[in-house]
N, C-alpha and C positions, 0 to 999 in steps of 0.2 A: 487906585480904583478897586484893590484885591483886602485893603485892610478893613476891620469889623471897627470900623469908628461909633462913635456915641450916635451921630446921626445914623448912619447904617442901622443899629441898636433898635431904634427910634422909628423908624421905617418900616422895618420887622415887627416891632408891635403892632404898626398900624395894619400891615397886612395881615399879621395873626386875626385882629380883632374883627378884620373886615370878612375873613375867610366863615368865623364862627359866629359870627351876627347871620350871614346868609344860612349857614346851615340849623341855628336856632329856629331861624324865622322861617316862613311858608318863602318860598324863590318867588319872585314879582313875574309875572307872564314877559311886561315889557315888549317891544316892538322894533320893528327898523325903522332909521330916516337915511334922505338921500346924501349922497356923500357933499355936495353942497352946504347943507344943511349942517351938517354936521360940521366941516370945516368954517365955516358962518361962527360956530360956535368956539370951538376951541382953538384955532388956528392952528397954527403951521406946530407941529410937536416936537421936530428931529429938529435943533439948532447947533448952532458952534457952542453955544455955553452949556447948554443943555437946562433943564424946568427945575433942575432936582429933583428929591426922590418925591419929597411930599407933595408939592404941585403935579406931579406925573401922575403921581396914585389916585391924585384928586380928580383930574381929566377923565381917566381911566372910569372912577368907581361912581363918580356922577353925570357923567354922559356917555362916555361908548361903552362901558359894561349894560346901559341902559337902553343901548340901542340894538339888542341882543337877544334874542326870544330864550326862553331858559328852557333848555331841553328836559330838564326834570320838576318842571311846575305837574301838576296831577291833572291839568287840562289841555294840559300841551299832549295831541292825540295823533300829531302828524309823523306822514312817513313813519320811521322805527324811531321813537326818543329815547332819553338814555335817561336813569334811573338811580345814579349810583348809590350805593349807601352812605351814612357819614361815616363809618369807620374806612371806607374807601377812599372817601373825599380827602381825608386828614392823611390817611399812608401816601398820597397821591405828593401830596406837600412833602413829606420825608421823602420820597421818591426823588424830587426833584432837588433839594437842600443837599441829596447824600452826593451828587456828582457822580451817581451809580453809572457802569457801562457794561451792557448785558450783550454785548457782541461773543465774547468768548469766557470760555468757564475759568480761565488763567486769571484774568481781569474781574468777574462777575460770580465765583464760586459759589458764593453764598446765596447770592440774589436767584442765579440760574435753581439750586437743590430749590430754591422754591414756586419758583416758575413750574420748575417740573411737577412738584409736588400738584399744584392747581392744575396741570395739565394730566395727572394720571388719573384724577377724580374723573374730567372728562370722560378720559379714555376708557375708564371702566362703566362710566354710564352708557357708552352705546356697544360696552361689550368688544372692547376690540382685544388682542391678546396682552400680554402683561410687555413685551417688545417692544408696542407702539410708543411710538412718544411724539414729539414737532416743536412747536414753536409759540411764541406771541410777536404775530405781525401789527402791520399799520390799522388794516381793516378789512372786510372781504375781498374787495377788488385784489389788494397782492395775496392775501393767504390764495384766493381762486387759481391769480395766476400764476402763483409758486409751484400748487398741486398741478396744473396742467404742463407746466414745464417738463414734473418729472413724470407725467404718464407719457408722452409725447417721446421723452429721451426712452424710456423703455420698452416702448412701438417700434422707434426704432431699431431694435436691436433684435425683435420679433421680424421684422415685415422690412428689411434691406428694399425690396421690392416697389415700395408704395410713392406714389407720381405726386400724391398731396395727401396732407394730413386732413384730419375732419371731426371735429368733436360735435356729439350726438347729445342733444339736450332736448326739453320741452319748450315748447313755443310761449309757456308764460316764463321760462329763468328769466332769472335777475340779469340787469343790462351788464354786469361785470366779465360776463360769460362773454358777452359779442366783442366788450375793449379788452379781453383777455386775447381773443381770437384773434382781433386787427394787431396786438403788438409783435403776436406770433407768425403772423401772418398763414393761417391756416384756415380752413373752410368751417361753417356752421351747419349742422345738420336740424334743422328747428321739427319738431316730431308731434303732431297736433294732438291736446290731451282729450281726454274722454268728457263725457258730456259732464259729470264733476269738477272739472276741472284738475283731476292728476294724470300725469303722464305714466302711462302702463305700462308695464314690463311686455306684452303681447304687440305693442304698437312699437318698442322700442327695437325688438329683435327684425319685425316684419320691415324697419325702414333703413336698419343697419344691413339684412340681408337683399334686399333691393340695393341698396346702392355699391356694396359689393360684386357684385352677379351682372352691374352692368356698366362701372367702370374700374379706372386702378385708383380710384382712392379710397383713404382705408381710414376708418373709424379709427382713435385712438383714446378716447376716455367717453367714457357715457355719464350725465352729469343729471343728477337727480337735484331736486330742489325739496327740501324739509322744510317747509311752511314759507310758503310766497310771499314775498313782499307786501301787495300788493292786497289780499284775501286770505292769508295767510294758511294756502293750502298744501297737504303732504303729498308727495309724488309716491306711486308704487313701490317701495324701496325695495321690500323681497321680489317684487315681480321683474323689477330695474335690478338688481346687484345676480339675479339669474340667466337673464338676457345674457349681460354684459359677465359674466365667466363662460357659461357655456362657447363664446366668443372669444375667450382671453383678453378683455378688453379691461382697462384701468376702470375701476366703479369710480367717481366721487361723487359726496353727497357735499352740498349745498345747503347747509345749514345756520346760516348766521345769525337770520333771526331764529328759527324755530325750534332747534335743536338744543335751546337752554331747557327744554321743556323735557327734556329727559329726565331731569330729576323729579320729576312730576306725576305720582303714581297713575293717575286719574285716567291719562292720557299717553304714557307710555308705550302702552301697547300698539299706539299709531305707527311709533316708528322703527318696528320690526323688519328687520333686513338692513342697518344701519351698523349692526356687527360684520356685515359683510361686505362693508366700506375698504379701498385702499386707502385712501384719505377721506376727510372731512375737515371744514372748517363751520366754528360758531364764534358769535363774537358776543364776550361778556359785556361788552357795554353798550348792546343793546338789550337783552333781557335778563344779565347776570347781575345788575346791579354793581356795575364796576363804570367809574368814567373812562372819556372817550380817549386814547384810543386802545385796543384792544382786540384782538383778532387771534381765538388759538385755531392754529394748523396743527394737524394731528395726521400722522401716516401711520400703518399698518407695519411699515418694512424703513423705519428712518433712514437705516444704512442707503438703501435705494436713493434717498432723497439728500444724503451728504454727499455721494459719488457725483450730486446732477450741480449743486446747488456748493461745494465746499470752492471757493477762490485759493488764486494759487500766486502767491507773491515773495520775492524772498526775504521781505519782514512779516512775512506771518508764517514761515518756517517754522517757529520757535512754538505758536499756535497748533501744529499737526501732531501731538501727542495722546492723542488718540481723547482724550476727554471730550466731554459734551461741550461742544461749541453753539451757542442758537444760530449763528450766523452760517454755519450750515447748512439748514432748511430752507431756507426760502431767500429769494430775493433780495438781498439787504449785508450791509456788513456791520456798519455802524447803524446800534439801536440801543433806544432806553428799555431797560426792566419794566417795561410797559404790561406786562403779566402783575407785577409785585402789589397792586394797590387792589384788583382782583384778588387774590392770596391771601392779603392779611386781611380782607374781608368775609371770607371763607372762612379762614384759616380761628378768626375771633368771634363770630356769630356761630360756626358749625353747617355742618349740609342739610338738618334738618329745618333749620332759619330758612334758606334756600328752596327747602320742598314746601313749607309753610307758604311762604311768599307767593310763589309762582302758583299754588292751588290758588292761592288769594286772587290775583288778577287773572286768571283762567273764572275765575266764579264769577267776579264783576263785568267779564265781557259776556258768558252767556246771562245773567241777568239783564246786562244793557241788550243782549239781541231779543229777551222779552219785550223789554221796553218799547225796542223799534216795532214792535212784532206787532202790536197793540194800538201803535199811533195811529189816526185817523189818515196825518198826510207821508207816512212812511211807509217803505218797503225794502222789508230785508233782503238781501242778493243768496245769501246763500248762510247756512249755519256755522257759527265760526267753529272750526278744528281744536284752532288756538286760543289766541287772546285778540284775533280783529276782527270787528264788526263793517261789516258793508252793505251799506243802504241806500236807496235811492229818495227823492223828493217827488212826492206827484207833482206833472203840472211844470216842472222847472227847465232848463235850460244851462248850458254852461255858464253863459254869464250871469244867471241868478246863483247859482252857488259860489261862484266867485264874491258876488256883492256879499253875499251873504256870511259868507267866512272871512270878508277884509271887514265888516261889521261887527262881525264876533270878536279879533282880535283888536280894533280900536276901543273896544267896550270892556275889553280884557277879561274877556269870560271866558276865552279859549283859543288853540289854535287846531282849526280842522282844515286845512285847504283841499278844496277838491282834487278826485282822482278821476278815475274812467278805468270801465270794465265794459271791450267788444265795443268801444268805442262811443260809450255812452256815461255821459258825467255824471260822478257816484261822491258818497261822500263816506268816513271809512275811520271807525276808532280805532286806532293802536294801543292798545291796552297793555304797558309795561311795566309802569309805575306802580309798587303796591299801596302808596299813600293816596292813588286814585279812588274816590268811594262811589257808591254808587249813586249818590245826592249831588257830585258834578256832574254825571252824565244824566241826569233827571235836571240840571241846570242849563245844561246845555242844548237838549232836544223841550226845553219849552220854549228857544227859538227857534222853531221849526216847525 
């Protein structure tokens, strides 16, 4: 099963060939079918004898690879899509060939200097000390809940006293915050933002000092959000990381999607007070042009975050010598160099490729909120900060936007599925992709 035979040989061609025909070619939008349908087609795939390699890769690369919406087509506009580059795409493949294991630096020394290396670019874009360092997790959800683990364990060692813990966020954060809370089992403090839509630093302190003053529980991380999912908007961050010290309270910022945009001169300036972060996460495979997955967690004080987070076993004795371990930080023991394909994409283009790029798709979204701004039957919700456009359709209805976007995606012009903002169905570009022009989204809103 383990030898490189001729057919093996032979297999590996064909995936080589299949990997760089896609990245040649423009990525097919493609669609989903039912699983019905699908089994209809290729049957039963797991047997006693097994398909071999080449009938496998055939199933695979002519039905369910096709049954598969491509998160980096330049029309695929939904939720956060992913973007990666080809020099990404290709280290992603060595990535996986090298049998890399990026749990501990004893096992992964090499892999890890460079993980780090992608991770202190971050860390200097939002200004944090030369100290910081963290991780590459799954995705926000565990970077979020890795970061609250360790504000919570340092709460406690603050406030012995406190009846229940309480993390203090904005009432638009990402849902990761709420399934971070439920695994924790600790309360949400949801803090309503300003008529903008960011959550202020004046609102924050006023609802952390109310709820102190009138029972025993006790705030333990105030959790800012650096461009909403959603609208893609920035929370107060100096006015939030002043709240939350004047408090001694853990700051973290919430940055997965938005916080790629630091390296983005333009718009920089938005996310001042992001130096005054304990943590942060952003995740390169949605706006760093790195596939999925990829999540850097970043602390201010990592040592904090190995005392919360380091496992203690007596085969990984031999592991406590004091070197960089990633399995330290966060949640996780066994993990792939899931940073490495990020890295050597950096690492081979330059940071200034990266600042290029991202002015690129910040220019094409405020062009496309002209666009909307203009139309006869649109209306824009609000100016994008970042790279996402949110509009609304006069006249329409949820179920017409739904028809409307399961019509756009059968027609394979795009994928836009409806959202809602206050409760009313919106419809919303994500603009990540720098191969997105401005002649797709001029293709797209003349169905509309």
């Amino acid at each position: 099963m383990h030898e490189f035979t001729a057919e093996v040989e032979a297999l590996a061609q064909e995936i080589l060939a299949y990997s760089l025909d896609r990245l040649k070619n423009d990525p097919p939008l493609d669609g989903p079918r039912t699983a019905e349908d699908l089994l209809s087609e290729v049957g039963q795939t797991i047997t006693a004898r097994g398909l071999g390699g080449h009938h496998a890769l055939e199933v695979f690369t002519s039905v369910l690879a096709k049954a598969c919406i491509s998160t980096d087509h330049p029309r695929n506009l939904a939720f956060i899509p992913s973007a990666p580059s080809e020099y990404a795409n290709l280290f992603d493949l060595v990535v996986a060939a090298s049998a890399l294991y990026g749990g501990s630096w004893q096992e992964g020394a090499g892999a890890v200097f460079a993980e780090n290396q992608a991770l202190r670019w971050l860390s200097n874009l939002a200004g944090l000390p030369e100290s910081a360092g963290g991780v590459f997790v799954q995705g926000g959800t565990i970077g979020n809940l890795s970061a609250l683990v360790v504000a919570r364990a340092e709460a406690r060692k603050k406030h012995p006293e406190a009846t229940r813990w309480v993390i203090a966020c904005s009432e638009e954060a990402h849902s990761s915050i709420v399934t971070a809370a439920n695994v924790m089992d600790v309360d949400v403090l949801k803090v309503p933002v300003a008529a903008n839509g960011k959550l202020m630093g004046d609102a924050v302190a006023h609802a952390i000092d109310t709820l102190h003053t009138t029972s025993t529980k006790r705030v333990f991380v105030v959790v800012a959000t650096s461009g909403t999912t959603n609208l893609g908007i920035i929370d107060d961050l100096k006015g939030i990381s002043t709240a939350a010290r004047e408090r001694d309270i853990w700051f973290h910022v919430d940055g997965a999607y938005g916080l790629a945009a630091l390296c983005a001169p333009s718009v920089r300036a938005k996310f001042d007070g992001v130096e005054n972060a304990d943590s942060f996460i952003v995740d390169p495979h949605k706006w760093l042009f790195a596939p999925f997955d990829a999540c850097a967690l970043i602390y201010r004080e990592p040592e904090i975050a190995r005392e919360v987070h380091s496992q203690h076993a007596s085969y990984l004795d031999t592991l406590k010598d004091g070197a960089w371990s990633p399995s330290d930080y966060a949640i996780q023991l066994t993990r792939r160099t899931r940073g490495l394909p990020f890295w050597f994409s950096l690492a081979a283009h330059g940071t200034d490729a990266y600042t290029d790029a991202m002015e690129h798709t910040i220019a094409v979204a405020r062009a496309a909120a002209d666009l909307v701004r203009v139309h006869p039957n649109l209306d824009l919700i609000c100016e994008p900060e970042l790279s996402i456009v949110a509009f609304t359709r006069q006249g329409w209805d949820a179920k017409d936007y739904q028809n409307w976007s399961d019509e756009l995606l059968a027609d394979q012009v795009g994928f836009i599925p409806p959202s809602s903002h206050h409760g009313q169905a919106i419809l919303r570009f994500a603009i990540v992709n720098p191969w997105t022009k401005i002649s797709d989204i001029e293709l797209i809103l003349s169905r509309l």
